[in-house]
PDB file as gemmi writes it, atoms N, CA and C in Angstrom:
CRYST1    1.000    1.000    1.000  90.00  90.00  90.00 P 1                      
ATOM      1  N   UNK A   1      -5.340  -9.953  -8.336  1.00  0.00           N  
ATOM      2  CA  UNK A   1      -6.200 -10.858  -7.625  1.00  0.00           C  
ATOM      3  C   UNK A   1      -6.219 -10.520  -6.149  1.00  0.00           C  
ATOM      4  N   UNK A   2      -7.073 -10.434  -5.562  1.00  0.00           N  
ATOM      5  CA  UNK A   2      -7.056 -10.457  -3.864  1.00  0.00           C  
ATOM      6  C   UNK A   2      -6.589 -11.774  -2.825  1.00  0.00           C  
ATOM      7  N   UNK A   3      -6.072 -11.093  -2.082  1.00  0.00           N  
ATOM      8  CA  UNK A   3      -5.531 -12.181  -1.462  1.00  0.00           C  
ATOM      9  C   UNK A   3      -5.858 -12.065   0.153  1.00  0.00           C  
ATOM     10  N   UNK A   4      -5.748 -12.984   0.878  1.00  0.00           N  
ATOM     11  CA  UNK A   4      -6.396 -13.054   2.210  1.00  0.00           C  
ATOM     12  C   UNK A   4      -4.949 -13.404   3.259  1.00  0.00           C  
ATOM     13  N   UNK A   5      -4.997 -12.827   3.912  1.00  0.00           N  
ATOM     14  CA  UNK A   5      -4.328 -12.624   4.979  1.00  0.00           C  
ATOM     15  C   UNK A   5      -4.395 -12.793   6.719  1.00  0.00           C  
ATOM     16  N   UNK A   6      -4.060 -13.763   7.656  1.00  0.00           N  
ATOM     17  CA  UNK A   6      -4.528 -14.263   8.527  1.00  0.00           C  
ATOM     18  C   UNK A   6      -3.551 -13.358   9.646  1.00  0.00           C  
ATOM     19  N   UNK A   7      -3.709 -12.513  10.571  1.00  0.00           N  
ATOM     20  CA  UNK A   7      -2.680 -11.640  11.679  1.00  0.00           C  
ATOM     21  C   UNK A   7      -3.447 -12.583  13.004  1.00  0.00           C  
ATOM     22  N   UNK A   8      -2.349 -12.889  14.152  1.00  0.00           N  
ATOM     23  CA  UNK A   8      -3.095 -13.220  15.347  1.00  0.00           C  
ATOM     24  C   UNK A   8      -2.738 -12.135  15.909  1.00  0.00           C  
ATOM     25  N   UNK A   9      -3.528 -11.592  16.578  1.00  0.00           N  
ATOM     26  CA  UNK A   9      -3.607 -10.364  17.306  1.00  0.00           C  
ATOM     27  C   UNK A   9      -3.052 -10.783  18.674  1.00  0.00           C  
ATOM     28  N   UNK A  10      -2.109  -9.912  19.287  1.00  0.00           N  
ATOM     29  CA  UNK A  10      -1.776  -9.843  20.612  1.00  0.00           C  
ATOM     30  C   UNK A  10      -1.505 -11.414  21.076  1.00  0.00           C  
ATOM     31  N   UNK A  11      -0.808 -12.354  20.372  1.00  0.00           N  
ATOM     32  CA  UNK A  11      -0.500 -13.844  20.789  1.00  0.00           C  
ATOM     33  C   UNK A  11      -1.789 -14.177  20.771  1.00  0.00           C  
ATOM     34  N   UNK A  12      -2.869 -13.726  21.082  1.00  0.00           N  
ATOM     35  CA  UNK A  12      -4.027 -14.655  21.354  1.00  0.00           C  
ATOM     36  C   UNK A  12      -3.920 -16.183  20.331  1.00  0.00           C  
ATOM     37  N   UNK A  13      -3.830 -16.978  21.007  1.00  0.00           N  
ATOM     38  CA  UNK A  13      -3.446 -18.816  20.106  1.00  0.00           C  
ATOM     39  C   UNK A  13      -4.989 -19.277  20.393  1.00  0.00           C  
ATOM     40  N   UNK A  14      -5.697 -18.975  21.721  1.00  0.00           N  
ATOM     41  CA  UNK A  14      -6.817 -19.834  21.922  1.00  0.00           C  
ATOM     42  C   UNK A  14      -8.032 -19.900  21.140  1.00  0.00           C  
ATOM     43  N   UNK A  15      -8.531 -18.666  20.842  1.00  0.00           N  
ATOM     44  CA  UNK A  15      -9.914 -18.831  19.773  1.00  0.00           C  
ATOM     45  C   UNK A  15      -9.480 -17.984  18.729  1.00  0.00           C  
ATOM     46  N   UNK A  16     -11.331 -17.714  17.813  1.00  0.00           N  
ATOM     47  CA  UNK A  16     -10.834 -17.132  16.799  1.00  0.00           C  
ATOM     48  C   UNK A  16     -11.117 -15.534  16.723  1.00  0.00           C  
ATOM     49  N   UNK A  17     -11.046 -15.155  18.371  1.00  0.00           N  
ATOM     50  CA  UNK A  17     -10.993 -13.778  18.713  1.00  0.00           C  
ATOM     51  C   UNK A  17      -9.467 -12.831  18.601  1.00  0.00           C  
ATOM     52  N   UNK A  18      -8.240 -13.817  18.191  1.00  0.00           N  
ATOM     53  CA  UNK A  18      -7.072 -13.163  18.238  1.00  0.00           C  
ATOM     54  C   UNK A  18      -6.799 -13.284  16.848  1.00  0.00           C  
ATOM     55  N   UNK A  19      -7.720 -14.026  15.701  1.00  0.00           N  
ATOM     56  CA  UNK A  19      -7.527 -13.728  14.682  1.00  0.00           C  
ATOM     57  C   UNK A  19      -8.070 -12.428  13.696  1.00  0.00           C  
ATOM     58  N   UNK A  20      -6.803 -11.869  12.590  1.00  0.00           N  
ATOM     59  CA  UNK A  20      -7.885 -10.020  12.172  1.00  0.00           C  
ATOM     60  C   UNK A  20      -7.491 -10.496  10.664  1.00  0.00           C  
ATOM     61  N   UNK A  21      -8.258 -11.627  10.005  1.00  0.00           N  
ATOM     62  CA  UNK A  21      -8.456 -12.153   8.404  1.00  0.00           C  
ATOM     63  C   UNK A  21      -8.511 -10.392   7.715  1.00  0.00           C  
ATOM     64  N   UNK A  22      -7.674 -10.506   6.804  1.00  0.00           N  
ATOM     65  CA  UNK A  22      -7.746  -9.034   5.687  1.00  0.00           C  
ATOM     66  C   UNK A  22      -7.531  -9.720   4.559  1.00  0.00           C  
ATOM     67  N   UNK A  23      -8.577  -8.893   3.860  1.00  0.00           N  
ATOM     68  CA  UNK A  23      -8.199  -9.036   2.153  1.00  0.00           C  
ATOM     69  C   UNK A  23      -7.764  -7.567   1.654  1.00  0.00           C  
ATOM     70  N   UNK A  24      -6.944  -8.028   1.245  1.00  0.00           N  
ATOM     71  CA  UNK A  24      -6.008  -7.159   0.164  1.00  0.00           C  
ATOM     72  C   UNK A  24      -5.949  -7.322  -1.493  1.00  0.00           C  
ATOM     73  N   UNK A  25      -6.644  -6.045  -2.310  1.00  0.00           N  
ATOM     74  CA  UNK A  25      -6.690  -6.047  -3.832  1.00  0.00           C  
ATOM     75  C   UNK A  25      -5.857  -5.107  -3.973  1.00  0.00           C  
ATOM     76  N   UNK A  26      -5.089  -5.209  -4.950  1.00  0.00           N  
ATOM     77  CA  UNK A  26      -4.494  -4.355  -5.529  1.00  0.00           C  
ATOM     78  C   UNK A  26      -4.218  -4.411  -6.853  1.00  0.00           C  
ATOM     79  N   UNK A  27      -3.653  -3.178  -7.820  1.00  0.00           N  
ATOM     80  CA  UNK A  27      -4.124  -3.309  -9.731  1.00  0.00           C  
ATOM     81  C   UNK A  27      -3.208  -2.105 -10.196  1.00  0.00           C  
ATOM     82  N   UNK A  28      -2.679  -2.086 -11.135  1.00  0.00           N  
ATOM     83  CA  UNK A  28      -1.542  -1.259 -11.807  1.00  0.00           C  
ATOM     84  C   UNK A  28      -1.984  -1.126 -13.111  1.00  0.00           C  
ATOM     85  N   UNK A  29      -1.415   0.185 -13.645  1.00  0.00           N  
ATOM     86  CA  UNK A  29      -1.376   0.460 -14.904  1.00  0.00           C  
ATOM     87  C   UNK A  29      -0.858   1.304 -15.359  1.00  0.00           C  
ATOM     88  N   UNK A  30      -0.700   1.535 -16.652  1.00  0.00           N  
ATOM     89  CA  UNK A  30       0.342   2.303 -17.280  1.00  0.00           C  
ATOM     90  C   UNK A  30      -0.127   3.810 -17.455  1.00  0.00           C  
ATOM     91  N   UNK A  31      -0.133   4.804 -17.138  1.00  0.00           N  
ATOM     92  CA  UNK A  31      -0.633   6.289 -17.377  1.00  0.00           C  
ATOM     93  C   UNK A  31       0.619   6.979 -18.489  1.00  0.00           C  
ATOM     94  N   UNK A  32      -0.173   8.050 -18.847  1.00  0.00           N  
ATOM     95  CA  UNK A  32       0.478   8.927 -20.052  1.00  0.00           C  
ATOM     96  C   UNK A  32       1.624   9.208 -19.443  1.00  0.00           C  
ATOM     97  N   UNK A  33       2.988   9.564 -20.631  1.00  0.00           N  
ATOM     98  CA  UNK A  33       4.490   9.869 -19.804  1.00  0.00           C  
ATOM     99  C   UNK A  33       5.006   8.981 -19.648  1.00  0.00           C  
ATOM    100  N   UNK A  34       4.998   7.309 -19.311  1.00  0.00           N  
ATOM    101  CA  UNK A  34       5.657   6.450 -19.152  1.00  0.00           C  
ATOM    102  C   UNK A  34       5.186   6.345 -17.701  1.00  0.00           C  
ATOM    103  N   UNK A  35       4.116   6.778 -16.904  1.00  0.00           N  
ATOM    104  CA  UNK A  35       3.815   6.564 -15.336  1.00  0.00           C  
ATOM    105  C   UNK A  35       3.449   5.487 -14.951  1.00  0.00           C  
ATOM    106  N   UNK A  36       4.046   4.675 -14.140  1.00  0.00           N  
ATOM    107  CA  UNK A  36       3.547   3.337 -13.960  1.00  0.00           C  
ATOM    108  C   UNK A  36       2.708   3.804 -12.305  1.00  0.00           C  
ATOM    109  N   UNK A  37       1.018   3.506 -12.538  1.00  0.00           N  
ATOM    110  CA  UNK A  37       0.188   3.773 -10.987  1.00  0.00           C  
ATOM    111  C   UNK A  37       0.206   1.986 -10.649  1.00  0.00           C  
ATOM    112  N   UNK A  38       0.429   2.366  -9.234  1.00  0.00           N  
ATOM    113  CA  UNK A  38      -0.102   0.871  -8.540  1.00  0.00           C  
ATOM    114  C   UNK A  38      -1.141   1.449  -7.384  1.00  0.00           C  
ATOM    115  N   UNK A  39      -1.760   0.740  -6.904  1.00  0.00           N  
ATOM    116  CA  UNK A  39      -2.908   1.515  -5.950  1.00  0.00           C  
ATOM    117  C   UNK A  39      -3.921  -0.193  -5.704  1.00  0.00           C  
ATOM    118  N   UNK A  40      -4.131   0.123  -3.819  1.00  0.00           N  
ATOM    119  CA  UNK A  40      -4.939  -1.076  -3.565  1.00  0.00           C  
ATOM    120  C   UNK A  40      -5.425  -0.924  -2.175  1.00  0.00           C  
ATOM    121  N   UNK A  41      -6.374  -1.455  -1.712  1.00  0.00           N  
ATOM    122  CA  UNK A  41      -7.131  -1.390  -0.603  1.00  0.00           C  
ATOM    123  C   UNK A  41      -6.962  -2.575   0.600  1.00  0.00           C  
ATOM    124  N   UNK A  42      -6.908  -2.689   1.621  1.00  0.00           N  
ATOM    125  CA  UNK A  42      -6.874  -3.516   2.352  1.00  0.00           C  
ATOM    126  C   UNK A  42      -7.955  -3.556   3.206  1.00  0.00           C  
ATOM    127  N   UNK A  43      -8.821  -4.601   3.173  1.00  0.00           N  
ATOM    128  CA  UNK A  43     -10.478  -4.701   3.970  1.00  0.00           C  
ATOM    129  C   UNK A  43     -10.392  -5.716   5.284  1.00  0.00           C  
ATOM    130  N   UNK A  44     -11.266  -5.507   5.838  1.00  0.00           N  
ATOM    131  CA  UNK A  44     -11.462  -6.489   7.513  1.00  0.00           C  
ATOM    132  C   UNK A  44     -12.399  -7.765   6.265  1.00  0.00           C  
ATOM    133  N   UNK A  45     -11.834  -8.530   6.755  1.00  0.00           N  
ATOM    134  CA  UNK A  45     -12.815  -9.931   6.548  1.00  0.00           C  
ATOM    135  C   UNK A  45     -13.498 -10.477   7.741  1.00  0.00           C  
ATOM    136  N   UNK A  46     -13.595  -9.576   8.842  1.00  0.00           N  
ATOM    137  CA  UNK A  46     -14.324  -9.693   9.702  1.00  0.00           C  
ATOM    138  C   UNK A  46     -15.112  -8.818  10.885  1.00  0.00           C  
ATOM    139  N   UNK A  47     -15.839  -8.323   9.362  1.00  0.00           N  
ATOM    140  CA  UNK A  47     -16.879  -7.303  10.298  1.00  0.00           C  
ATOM    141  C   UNK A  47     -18.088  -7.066   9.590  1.00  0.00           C  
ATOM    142  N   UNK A  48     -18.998  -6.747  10.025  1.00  0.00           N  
ATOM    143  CA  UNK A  48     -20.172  -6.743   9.550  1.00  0.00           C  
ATOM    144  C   UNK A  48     -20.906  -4.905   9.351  1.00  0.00           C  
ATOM    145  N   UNK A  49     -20.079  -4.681   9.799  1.00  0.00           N  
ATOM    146  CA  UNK A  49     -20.169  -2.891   9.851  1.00  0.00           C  
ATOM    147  C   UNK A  49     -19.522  -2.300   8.828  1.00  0.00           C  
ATOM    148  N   UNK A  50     -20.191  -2.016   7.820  1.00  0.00           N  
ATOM    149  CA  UNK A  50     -19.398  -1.425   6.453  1.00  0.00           C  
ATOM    150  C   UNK A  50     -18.574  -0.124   6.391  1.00  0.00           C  
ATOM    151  N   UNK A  51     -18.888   0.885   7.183  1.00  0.00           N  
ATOM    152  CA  UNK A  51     -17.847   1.673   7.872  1.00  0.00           C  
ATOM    153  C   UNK A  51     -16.671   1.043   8.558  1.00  0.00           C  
ATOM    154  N   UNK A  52     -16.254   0.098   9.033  1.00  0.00           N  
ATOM    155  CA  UNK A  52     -15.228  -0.040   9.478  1.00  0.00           C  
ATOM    156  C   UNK A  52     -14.607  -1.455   8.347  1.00  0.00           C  
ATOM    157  N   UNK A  53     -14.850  -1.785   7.114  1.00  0.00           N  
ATOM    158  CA  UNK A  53     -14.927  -2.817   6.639  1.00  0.00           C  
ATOM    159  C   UNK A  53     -13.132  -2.442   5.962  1.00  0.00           C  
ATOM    160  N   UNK A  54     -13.140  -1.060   5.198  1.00  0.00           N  
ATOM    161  CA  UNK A  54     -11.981  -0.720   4.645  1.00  0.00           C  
ATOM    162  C   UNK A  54     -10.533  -0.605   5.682  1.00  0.00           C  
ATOM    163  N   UNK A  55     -10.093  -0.572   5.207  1.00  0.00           N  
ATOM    164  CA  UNK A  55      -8.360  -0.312   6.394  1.00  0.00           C  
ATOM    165  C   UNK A  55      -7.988   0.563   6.362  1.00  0.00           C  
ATOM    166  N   UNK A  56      -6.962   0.094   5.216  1.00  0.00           N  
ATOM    167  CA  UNK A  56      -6.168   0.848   4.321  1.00  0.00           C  
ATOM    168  C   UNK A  56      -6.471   1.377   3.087  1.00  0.00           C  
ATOM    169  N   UNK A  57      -6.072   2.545   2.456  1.00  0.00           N  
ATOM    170  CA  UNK A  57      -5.771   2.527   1.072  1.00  0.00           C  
ATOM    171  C   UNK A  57      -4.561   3.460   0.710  1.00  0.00           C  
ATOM    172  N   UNK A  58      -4.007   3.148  -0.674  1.00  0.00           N  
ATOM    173  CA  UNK A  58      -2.921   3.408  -0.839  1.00  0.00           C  
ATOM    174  C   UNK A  58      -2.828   3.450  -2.701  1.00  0.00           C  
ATOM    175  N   UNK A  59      -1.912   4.286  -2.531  1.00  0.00           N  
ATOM    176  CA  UNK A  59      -1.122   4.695  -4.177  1.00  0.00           C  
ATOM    177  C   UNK A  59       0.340   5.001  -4.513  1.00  0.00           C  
ATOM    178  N   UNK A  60       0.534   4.419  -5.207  1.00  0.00           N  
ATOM    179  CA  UNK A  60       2.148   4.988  -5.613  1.00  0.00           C  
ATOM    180  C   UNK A  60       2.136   5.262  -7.027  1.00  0.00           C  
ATOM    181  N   UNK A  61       2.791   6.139  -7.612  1.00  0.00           N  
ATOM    182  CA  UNK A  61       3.475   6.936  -8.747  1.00  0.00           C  
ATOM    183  C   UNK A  61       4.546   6.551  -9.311  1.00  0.00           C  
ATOM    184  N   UNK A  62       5.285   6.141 -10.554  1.00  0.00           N  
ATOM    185  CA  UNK A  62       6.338   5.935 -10.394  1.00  0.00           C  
ATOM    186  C   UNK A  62       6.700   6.458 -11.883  1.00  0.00           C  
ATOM    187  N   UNK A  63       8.339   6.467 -12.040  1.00  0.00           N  
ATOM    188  CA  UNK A  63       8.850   6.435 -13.406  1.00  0.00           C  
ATOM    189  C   UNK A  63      10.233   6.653 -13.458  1.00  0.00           C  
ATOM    190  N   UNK A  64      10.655   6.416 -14.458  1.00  0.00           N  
ATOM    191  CA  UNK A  64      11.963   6.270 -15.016  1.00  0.00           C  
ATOM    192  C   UNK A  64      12.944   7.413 -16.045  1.00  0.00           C  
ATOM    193  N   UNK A  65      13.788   7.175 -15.804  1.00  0.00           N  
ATOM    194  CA  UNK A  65      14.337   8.305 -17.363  1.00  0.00           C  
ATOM    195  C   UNK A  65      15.517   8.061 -17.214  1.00  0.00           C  
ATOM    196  N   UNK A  66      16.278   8.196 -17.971  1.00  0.00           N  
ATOM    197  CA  UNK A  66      17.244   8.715 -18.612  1.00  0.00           C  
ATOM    198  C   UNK A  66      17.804   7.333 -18.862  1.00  0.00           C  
ATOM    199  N   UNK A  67      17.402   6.686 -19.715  1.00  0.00           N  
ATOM    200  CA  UNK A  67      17.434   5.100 -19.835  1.00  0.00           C  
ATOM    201  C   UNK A  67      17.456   3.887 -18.684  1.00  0.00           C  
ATOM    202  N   UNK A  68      16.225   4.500 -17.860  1.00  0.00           N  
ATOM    203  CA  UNK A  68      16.537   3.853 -16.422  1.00  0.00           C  
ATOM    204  C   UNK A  68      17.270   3.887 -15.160  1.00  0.00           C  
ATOM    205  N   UNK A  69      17.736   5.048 -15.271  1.00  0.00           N  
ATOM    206  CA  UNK A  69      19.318   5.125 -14.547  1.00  0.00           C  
ATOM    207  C   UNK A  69      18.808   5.717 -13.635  1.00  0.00           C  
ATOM    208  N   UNK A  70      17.576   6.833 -13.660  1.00  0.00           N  
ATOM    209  CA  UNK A  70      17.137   7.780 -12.448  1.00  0.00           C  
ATOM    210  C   UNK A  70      15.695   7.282 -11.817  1.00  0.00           C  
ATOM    211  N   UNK A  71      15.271   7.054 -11.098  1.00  0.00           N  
ATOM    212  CA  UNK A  71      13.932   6.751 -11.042  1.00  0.00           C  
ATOM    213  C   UNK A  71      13.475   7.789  -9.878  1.00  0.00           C  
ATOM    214  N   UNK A  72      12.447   8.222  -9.759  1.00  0.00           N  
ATOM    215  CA  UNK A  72      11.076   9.133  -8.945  1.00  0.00           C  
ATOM    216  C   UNK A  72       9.423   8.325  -8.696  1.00  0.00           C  
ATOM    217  N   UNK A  73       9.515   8.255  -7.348  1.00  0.00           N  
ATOM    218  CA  UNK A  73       8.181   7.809  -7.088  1.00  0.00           C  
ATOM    219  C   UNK A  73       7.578   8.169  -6.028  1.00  0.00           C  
ATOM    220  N   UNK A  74       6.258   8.396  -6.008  1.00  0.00           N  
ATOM    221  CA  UNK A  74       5.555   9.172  -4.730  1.00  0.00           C  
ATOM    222  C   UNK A  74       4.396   8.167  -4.387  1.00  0.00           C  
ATOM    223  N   UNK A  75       4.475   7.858  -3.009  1.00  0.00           N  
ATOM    224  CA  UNK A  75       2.999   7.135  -2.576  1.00  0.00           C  
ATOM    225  C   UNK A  75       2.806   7.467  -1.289  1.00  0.00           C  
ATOM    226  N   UNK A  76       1.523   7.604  -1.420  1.00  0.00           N  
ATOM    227  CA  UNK A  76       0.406   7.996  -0.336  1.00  0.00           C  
ATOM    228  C   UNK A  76       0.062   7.329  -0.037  1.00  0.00           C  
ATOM    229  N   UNK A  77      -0.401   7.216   1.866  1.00  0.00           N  
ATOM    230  CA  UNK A  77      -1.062   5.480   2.429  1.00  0.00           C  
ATOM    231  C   UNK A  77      -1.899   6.215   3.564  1.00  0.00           C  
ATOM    232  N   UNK A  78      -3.140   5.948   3.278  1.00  0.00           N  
ATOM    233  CA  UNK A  78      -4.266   6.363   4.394  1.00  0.00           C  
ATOM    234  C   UNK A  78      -5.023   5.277   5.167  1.00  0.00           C  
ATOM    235  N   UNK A  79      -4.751   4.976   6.593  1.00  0.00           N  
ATOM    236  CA  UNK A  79      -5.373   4.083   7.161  1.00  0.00           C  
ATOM    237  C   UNK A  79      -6.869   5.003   7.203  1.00  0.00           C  
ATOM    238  N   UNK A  80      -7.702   4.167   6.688  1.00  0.00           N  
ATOM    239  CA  UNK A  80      -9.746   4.918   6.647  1.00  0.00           C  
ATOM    240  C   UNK A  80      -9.626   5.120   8.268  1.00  0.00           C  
ATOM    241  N   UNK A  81      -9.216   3.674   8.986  1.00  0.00           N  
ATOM    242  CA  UNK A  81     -10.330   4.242  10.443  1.00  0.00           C  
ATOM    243  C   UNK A  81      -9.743   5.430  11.045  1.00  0.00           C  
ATOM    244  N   UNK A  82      -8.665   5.728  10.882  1.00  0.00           N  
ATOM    245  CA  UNK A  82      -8.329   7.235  11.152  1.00  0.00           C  
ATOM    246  C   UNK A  82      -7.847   8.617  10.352  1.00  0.00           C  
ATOM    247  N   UNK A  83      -8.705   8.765   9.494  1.00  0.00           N  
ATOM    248  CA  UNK A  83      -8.542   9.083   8.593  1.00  0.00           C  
ATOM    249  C   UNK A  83      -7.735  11.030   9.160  1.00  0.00           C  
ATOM    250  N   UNK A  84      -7.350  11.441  10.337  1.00  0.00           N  
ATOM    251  CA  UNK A  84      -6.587  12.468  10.438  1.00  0.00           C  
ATOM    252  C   UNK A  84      -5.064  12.010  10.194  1.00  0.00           C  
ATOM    253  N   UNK A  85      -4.580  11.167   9.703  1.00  0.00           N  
ATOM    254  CA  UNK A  85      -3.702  10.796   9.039  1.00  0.00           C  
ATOM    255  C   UNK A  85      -2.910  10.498   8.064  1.00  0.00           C  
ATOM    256  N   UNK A  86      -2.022  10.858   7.141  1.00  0.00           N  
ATOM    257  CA  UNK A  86      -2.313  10.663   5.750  1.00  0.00           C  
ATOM    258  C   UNK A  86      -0.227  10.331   5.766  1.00  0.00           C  
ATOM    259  N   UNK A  87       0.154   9.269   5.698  1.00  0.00           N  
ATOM    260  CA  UNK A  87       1.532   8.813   5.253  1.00  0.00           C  
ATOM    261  C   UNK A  87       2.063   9.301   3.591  1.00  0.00           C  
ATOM    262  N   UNK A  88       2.818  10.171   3.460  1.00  0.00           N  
ATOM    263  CA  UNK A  88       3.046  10.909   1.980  1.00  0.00           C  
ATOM    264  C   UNK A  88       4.807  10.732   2.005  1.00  0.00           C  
ATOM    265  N   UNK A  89       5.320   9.645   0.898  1.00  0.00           N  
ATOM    266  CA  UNK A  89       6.815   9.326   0.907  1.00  0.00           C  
ATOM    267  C   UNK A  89       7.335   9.604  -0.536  1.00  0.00           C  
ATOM    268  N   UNK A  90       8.411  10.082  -0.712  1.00  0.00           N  
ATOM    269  CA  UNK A  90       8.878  10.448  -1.948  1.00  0.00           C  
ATOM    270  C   UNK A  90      10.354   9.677  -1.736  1.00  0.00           C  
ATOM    271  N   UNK A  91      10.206   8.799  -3.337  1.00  0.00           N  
ATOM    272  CA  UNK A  91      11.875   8.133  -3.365  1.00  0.00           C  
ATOM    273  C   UNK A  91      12.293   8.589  -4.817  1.00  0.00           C  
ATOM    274  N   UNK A  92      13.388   8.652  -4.672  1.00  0.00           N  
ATOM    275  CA  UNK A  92      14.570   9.015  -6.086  1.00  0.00           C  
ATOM    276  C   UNK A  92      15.569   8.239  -5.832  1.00  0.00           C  
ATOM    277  N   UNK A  93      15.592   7.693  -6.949  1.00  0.00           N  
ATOM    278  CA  UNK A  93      17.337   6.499  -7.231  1.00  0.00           C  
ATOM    279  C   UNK A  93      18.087   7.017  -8.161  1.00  0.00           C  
ATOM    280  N   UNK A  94      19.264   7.048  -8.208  1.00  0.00           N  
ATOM    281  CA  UNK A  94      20.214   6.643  -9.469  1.00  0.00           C  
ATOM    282  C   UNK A  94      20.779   5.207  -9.366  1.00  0.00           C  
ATOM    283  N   UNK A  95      20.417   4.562 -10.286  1.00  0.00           N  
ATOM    284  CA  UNK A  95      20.699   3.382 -10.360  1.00  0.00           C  
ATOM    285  C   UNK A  95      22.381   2.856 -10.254  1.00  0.00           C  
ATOM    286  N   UNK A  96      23.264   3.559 -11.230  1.00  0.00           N  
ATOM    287  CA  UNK A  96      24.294   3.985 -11.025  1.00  0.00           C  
ATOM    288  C   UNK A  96      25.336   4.211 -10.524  1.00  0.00           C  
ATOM    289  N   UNK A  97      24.996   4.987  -9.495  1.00  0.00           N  
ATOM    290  CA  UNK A  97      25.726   5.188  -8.473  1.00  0.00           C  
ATOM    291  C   UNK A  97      25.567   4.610  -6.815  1.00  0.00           C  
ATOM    292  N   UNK A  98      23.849   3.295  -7.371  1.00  0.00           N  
ATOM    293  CA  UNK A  98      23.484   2.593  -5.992  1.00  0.00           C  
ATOM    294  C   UNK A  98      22.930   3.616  -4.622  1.00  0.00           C  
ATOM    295  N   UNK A  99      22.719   5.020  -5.270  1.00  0.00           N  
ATOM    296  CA  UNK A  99      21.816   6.236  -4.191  1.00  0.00           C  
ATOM    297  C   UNK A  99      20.710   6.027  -4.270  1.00  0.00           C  
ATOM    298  N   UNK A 100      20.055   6.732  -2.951  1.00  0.00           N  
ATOM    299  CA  UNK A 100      18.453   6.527  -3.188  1.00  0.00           C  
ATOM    300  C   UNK A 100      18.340   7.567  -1.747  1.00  0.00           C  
ATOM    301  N   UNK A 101      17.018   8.458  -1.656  1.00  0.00           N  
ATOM    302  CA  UNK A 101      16.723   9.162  -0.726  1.00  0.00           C  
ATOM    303  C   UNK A 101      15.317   8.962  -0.705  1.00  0.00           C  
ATOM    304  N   UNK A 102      14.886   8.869   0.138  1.00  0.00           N  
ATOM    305  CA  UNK A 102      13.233   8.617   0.835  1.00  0.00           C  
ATOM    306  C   UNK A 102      13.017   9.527   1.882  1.00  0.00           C  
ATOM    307  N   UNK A 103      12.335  10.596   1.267  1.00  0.00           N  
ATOM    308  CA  UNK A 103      11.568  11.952   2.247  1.00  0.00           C  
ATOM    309  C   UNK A 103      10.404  11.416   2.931  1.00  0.00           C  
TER     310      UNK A 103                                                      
END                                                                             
């Protein structure tokens, strides 16, 4: 379901120029292999310019093995309005032993 989100920008308290309303969807599902995808967009709820309407978007990868004990997941996060940017993070756990590394 999407959900709406209220940020006051820079303290501004007085009007509704320090407010930046975002909606955020996001949706998961199961892919071949046991891959669990999550992936979702974050939009301006206040603009009228459809080029600048998107934010964010984003994906993560994930999965499990060896009865849960190891896990691997990769997600990518691209803010649109600057799109010479691209955030790319890789995590691995052993559950186990309570490790985890994030490249």
């Amino acid at each position: 379901r999407p959900q709406l989100s209220i940020t006051i920008r820079d303290g501004n308290f007085t009007d509704f120029d320090g407010l930046e309303p975002t909606i955020t969807w996001e949706n998961s599902q199961q892919l071949p292999n046991e891959v669990d995808f999550r992936y979702g967009i974050d939009l301006s709820a206040r603009t009228t310019n459809l080029a600048s309407l998107p934010r964010r978007i984003w994906g993560r990868a994930s999965r499990r093995f060896a009865a849960d004990r190891y896990s691997l997941s990769t997600r990518l996060d691209m803010d649109v309005q600057r799109m010479d940017r691209v955030d790319f993070q890789i995590d691995a756990a052993d559950e186990d032993n309570d490790l985890k590394l994030t490249m």
